[in-house]
N, C-alpha and C positions, 0 to 999 in steps of 0.2 A: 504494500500500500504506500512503504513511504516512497517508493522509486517514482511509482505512479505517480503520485501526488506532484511531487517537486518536479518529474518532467514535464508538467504543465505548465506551473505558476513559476516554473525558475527554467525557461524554456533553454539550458546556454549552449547548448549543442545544433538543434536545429531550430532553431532561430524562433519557434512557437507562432504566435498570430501573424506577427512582423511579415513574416515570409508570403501570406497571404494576401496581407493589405500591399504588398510590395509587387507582388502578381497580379492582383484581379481587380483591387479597388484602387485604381489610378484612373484619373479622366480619360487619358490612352487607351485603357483596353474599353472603359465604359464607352468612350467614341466610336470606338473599332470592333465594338462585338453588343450592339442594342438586342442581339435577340437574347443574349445571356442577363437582361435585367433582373428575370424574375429570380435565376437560378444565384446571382450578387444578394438578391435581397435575401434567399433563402440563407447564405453562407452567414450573412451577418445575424440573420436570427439565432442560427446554430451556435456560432460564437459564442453572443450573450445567453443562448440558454447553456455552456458549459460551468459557469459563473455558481450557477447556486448549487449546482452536482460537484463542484469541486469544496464550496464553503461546506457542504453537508461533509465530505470526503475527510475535510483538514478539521472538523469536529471528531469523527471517530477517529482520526489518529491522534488528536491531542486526550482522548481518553484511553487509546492502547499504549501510547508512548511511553519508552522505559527511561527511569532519570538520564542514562547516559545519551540517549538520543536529543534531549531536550532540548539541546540550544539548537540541533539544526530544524526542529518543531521551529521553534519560536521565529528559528530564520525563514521557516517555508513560510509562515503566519504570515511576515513582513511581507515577504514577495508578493503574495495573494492578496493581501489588501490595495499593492499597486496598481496589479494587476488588475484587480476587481473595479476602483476609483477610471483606470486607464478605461475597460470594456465596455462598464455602464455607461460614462461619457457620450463614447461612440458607438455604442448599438444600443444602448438602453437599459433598461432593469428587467429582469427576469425573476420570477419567485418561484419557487416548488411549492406541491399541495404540505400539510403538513402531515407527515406519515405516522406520526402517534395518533393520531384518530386511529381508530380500529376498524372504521366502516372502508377506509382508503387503501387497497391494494399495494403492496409494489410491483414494478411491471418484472417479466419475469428477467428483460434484458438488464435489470437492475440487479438482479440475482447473483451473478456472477463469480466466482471465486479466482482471488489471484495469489500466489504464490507469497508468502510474506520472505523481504528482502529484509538481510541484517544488515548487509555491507553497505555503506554509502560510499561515493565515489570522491576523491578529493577534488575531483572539479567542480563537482556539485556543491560542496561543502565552503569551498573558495569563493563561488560565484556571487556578485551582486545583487544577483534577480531582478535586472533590468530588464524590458522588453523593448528592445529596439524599435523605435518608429522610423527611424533614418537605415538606410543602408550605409553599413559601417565597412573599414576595409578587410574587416574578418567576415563581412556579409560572403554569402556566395550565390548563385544563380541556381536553380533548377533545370536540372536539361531530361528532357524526354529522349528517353534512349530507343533506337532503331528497335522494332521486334525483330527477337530471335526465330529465324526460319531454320527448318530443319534440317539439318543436313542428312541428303541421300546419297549413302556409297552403293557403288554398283558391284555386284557380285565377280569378282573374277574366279574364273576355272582354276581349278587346285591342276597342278601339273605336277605327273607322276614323282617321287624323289623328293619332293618339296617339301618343308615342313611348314608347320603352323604357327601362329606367334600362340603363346603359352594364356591360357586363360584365367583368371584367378576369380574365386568366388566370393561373393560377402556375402556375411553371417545376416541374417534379415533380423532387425529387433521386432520381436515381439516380446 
């Protein structure tokens, strides 16, 4: 939970929202692509509705949290509240239902179980929890990479004398 957590609201590897408002929400692309308005407006709602699933998120790990984790809690807190001030600005406010009612489901994609991480990483732990609005010179670009086509070898004839190249098997995990 806490990996999870902090690669949201402490995004320093892949750049987190930055990278998208860098991409799609530029005058540029909105000039250059009007049929994608409605799918811009959906992006930004998603955004802001990530907001109160991550405050819910950094609640249950401020009550699993063990003393020794606690200051990098305290530091996820800070990032998220940036974070939080930064997204409601520009996409708005989001709220979740309140899930202690008893009559309110959770959904089952809410269910989920994740691995719990001990290790935190020293980048993470070093990091600011800035979320870049500017592209920086440690920004980097997106690039869509060619799809992989398949490669077809053609069968050649075994010629008598010939040997084979040696074939080696792996173990299948199950």
């Amino acid at each position: 939970l806490s990996m999870l957590l902090n690669g949201m609201v402490d995004p320093a590897v892949m750049g987190g929202f930055a990278k998208y408002e860098k991409a799609f929400f530029t005058e540029e692309y909105v000039r250059d692509h009007p049929e994608d308005q409605d799918k811009l407006t959906h992006l930004k709602d998603l955004i802001a509705w990530q907001i109160p699933f991550l405050g819910a998120g950094i609640k249950i790990h401020e009550k699993r949290v063990s003393d020794n984790l606690r200051p990098f809690h305290d530091r996820m807190e800070e990032c998220f509240k940036n974070l939080k001030m930064k997204v409601e600005k520009e996409y708005g406010v989001r709220e979740m239902p309140d899930f202690d009612d008893r009559r309110v489901g959770r959904p089952r994609s809410m269910l989920r179980s994740y691995r719990q991480m001990s290790i935190i990483s020293l980048t993470s732990m070093n990091s600011d929890c800035s979320t870049p609005s500017k592209p920086t010179s440690e920004s980097f670009d997106l690039e869509l990479a060619p799809p992989k086509t398949p490669r077809v070898e053609q069968e050649e004839p075994i010629s008598p004398g010939s040997t084979l190249p040696e074939v080696k098997l792996r173990r299948s995990k199950k």
